[in-house]
C-alpha positions as CSV (number, residue, x, y, z in Angstrom):
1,X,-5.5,-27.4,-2.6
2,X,-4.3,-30.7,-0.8
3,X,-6.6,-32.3,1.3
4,X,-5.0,-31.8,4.6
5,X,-6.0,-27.8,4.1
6,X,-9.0,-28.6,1.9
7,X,-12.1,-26.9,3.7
8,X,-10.9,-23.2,3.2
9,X,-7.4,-21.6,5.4
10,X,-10.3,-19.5,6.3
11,X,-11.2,-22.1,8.5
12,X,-7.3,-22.1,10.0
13,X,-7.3,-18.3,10.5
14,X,-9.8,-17.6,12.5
15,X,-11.7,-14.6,12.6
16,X,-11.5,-12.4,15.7
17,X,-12.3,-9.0,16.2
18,X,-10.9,-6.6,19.4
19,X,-11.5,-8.1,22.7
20,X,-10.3,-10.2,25.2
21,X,-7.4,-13.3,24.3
22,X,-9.3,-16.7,23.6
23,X,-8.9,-19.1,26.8
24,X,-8.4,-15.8,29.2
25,X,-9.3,-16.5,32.7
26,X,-12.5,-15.3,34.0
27,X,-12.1,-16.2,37.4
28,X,-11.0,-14.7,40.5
29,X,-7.0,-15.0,40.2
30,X,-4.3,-15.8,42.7
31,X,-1.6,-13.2,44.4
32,X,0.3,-12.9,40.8
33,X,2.0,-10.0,43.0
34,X,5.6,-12.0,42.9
35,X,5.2,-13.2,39.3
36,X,8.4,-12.8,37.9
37,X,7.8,-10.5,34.8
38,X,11.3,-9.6,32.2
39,X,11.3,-8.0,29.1
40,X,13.9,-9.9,26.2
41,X,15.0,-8.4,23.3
42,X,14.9,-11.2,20.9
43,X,15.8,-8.5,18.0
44,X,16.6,-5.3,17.8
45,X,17.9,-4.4,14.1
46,X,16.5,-2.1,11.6
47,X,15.2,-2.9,7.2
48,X,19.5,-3.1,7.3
49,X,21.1,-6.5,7.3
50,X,23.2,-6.2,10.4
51,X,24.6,-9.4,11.5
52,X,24.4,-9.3,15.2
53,X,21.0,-7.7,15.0
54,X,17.8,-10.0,13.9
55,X,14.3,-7.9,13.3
56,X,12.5,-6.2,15.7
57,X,11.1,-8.5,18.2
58,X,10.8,-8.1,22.0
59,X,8.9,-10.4,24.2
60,X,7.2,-9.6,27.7
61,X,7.4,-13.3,29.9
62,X,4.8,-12.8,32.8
63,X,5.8,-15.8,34.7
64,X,6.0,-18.8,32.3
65,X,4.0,-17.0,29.6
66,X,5.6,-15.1,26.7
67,X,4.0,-12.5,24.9
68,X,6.3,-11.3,21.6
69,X,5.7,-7.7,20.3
70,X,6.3,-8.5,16.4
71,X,7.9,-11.1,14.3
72,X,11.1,-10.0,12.6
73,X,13.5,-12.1,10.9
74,X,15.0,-14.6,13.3
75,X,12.2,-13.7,16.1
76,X,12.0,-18.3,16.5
77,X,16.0,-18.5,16.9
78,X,16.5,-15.6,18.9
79,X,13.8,-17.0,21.5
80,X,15.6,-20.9,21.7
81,X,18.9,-18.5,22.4
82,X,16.9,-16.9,25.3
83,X,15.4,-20.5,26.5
84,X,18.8,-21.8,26.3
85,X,20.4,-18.9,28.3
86,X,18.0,-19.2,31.4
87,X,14.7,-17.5,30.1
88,X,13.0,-21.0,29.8
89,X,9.3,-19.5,28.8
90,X,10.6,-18.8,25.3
91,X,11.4,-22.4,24.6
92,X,9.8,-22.7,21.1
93,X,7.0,-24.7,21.4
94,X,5.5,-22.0,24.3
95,X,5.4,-19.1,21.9
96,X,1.6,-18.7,21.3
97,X,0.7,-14.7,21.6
98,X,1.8,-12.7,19.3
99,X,1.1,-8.7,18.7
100,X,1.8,-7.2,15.8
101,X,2.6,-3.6,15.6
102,X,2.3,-2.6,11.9
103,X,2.9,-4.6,8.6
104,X,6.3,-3.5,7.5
105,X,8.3,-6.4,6.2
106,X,11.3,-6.2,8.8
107,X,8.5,-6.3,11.4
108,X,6.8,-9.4,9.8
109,X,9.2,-11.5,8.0
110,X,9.3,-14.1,10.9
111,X,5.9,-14.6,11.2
112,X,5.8,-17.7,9.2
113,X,8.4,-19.0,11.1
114,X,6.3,-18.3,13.9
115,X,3.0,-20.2,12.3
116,X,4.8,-23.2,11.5
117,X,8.5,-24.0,13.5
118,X,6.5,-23.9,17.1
119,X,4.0,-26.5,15.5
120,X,7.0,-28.7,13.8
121,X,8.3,-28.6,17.4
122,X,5.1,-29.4,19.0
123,X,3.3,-26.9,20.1
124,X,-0.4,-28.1,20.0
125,X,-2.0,-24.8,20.4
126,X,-3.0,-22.3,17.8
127,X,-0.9,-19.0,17.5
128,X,-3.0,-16.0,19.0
129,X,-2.3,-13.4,16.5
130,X,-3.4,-9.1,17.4
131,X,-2.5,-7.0,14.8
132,X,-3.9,-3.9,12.4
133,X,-6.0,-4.6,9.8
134,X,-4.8,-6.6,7.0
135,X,-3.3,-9.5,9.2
136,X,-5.8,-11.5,8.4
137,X,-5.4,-11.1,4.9
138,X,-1.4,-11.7,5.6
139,X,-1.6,-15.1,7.6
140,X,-4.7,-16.5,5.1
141,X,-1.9,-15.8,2.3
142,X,1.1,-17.2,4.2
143,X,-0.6,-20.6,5.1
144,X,-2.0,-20.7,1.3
145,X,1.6,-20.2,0.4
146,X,2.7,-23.1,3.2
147,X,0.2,-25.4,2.2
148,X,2.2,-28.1,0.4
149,X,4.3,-27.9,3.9
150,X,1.4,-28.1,5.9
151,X,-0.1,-31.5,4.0
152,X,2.8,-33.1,3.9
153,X,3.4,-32.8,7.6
154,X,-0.4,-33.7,8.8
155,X,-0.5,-36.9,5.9
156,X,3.2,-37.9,5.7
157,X,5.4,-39.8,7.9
158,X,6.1,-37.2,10.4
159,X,4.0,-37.1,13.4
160,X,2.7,-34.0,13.8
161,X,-0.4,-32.4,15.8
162,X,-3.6,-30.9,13.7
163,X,-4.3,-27.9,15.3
164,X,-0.2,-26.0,16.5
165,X,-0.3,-24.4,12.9
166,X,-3.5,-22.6,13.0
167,X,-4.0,-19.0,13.7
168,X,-6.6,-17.1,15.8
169,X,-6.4,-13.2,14.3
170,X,-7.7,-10.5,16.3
171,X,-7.4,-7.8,13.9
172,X,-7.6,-5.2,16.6
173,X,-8.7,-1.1,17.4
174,X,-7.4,0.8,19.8
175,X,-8.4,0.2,22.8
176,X,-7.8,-3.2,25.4
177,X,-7.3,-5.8,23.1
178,X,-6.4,-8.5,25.8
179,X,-6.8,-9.3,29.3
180,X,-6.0,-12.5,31.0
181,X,-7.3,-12.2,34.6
182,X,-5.3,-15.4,36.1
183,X,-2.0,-13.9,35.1
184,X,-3.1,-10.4,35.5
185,X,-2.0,-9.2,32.1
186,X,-3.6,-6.5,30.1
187,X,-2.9,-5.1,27.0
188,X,-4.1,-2.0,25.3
189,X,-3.4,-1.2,21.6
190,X,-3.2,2.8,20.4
191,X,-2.3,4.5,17.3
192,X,1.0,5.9,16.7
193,X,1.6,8.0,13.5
194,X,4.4,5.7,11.3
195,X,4.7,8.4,8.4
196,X,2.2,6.8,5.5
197,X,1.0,4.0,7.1
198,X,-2.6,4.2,7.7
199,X,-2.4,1.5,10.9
200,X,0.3,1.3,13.3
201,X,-0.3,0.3,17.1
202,X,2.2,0.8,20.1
203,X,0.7,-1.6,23.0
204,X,0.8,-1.1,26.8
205,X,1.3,-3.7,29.0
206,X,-0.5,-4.2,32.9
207,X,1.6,-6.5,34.6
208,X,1.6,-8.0,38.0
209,X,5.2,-6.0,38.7
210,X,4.5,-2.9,36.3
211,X,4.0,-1.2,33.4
212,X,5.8,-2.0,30.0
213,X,5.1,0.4,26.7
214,X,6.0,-0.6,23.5
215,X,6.0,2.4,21.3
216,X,6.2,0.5,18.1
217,X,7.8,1.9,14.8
218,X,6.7,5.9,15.4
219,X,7.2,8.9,14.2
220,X,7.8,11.7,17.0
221,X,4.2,11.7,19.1
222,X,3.5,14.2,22.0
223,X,0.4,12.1,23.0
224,X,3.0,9.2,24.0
225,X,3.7,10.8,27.5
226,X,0.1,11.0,28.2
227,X,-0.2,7.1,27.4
228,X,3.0,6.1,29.3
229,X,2.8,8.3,31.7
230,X,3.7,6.2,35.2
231,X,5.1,3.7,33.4
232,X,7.9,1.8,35.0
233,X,9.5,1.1,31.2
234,X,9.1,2.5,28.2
235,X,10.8,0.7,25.4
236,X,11.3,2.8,21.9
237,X,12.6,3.1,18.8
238,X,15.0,5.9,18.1
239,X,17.8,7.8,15.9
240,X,20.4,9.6,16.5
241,X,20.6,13.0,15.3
242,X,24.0,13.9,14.8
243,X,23.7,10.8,12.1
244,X,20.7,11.7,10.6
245,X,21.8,15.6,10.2
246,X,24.8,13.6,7.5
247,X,22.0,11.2,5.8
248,X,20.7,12.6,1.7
249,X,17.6,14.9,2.0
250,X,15.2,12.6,0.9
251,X,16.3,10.3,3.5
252,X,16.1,12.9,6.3
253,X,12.5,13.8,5.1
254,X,11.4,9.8,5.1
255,X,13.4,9.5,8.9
256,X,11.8,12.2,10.1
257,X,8.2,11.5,9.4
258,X,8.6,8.0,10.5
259,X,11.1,7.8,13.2
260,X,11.4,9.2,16.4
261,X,15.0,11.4,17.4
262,X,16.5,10.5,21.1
263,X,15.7,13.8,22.2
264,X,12.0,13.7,21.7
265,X,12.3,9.9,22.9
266,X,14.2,11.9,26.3
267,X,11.3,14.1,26.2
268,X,8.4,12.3,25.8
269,X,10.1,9.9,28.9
270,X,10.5,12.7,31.3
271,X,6.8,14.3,30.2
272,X,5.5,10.8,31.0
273,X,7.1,10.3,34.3
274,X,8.5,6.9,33.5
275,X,10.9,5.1,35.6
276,X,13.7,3.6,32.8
277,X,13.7,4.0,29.0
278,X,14.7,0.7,26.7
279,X,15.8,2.2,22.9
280,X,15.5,-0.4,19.9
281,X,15.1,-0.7,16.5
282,X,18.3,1.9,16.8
283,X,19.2,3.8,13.9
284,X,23.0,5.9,14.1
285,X,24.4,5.7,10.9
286,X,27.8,7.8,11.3
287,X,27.1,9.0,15.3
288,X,27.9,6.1,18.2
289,X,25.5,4.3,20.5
290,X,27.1,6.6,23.0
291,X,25.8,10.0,20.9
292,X,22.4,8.2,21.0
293,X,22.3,7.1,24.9
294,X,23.5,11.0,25.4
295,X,20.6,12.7,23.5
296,X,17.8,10.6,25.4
297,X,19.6,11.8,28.2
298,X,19.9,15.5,27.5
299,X,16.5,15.6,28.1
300,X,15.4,12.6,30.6
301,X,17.0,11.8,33.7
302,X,16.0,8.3,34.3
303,X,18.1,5.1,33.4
304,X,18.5,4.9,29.5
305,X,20.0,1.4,27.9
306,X,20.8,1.2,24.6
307,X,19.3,-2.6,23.8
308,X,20.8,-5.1,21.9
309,X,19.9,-8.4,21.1
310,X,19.1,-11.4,24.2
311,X,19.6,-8.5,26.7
312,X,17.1,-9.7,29.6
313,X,15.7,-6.9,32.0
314,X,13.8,-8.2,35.5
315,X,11.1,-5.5,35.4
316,X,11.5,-4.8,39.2
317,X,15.1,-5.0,39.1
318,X,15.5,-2.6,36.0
319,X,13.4,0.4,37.8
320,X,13.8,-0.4,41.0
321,X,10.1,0.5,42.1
322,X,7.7,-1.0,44.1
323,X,6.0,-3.6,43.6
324,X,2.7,-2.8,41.9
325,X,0.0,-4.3,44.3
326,X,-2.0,-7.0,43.1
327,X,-5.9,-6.3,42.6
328,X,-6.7,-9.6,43.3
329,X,-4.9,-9.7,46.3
330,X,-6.8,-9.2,49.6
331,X,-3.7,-6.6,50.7
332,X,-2.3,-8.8,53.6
């Protein structure tokens, strides 16, 4: 191993279990209740190579801070797009929490893009890395695969920092998994059943202007309305149905244990009682985005938006609520 890694990656990925993000504030915050908070779609594709589409990868800014829900392919670019269209929090070198649904490859393939462009760019701290079990075992092997990259970078010519590649994994449970106090951000991790996969989270976020749940790759899940339920925004994966009735048996059998149909998105939406529904990680094979927008709506009444890539929602603006008051705030 070259010496600028020598000492173990062990070392580099730290070890974390669930609890609260490293650094989180412990003291008494400030009014965060006009924090701007926006949720970006920095990719909303599918395992199919759809040009316009990179892999699933949303980010929740709270203020200047940007917290990414998985890494798919192009997760790095899509965010400089966003930073260069007006969203400045996802300039590169400020993407440092990352929260990793489940291991699928279209859900990961960015992540050691996310490891290492941030730090070429000069980002200085480590990546804070919540995930299911076996993200650990993924980052030690993708920085043991980097690690000619990594040596030449710390003892070559270029001037680069020693600590912006390391990770921090928090290989989490269900449960709250973070909390950061000063920005008044919490985020919960729960199960979601993603046909044979044996961990896959959806997360809920606690912001200073609402709620946000992320329901992750997910078969269809009753016990999703009971988790989002109040939500202001609940942003999901989905298929259409009229598509999926013309897809090959086998396929059918594979979509519908691990995918979620617009109708039971609709319904688990109007069950919850939450304000707006965002759909992703779309699957319509033959139908249109307009058959798929209709289904959710059959059985919700609430806005529905079909997502696509660098759409930017103002969490207030997109539900139209009232502001969430701020428990740190002395009410006048």
């Amino acid at each position: 191993m070259p010496p600028g890694v020598r000492g173990g990656l062990a070392a580099v990925v730290a070890a974390a279990t669930v609890m609260m993000g490293v650094g989180a504030s412990q003291e008494t915050p400030p009014s965060t209740a006009d924090v701007p908070v926006r949720i970006v779609l920095l990719g909303t594709g599918t395992p199919n190579a759809t040009p316009d589409r990179m892999g699933p990868a949303t980010a929740i800014v709270v203020g200047d801070t940007p917290y990414l829900i998985d890494a798919g392919p192009g997760v790095v670019r899509r965010a400089a797009a966003a930073a260069a269209r007006g969203v400045a929090a996802l300039r590169v070198a400020n993407l440092r929490h990352l929260f990793v649904t489940h291991l699928h490859s279209d859900h990961t393939v960015g992540y050691a893009d996310l490891i290492l462009t941030p730090w070429v760019l000069e980002r200085a701290a480590p990546l804070e890395a919540y995930g299911p079990p076996g993200l650990r075992a993924m980052t030690r092997h993708l920085l043991a695969a980097y690690r000619e990259d990594i040596d030449i970078r710390l003892h070559g010519l270029e001037p680069a920092n020693r600590t912006g590649y390391r990770v921090n994994v928090h290989e989490v449970a269900p449960g709250v998994v973070f909390r950061d106090r000063g920005a008044g951000v919490t985020v919960e991790a729960f199960r979601v059943p993603h046909g044979s996969w044996r961990h896959a989270y959806g997360y809920k976020f606690v912001t200073p202007a609402g709620v946000i749940v992320i329901s992750g790759d997910t078969g269809p899940f009753d016990g999703l309305a009971e988790i989002a339920r109040g939500a202001d925004v609940l942003v999901h994966e989905a298929y259409a149905t009229e598509g999926w009735k013309r897809r090959e048996p086998v396929w059918q059998r594979y979509h519908a244990a691990f995918h979620t149909p617009g109708s039971k998105v609709g319904e688990i939406a109007a069950r919850g009682g939450v304000a707006a529904v965002i759909l992703t990680h779309q699957l319509t094979w033959s139908a249109t985005e307009a058959d798929l927008v209709a289904e959710v709506q059959r059985t919700f009444t609430g806005r529905v938006v079909f997502g696509r890539d660098l759409d930017v929602f103002d969490l207030r603006e997109l539900t139209g609520r009232a502001r969430v008051p701020d428990p740190g705030s002395s009410g006048q």
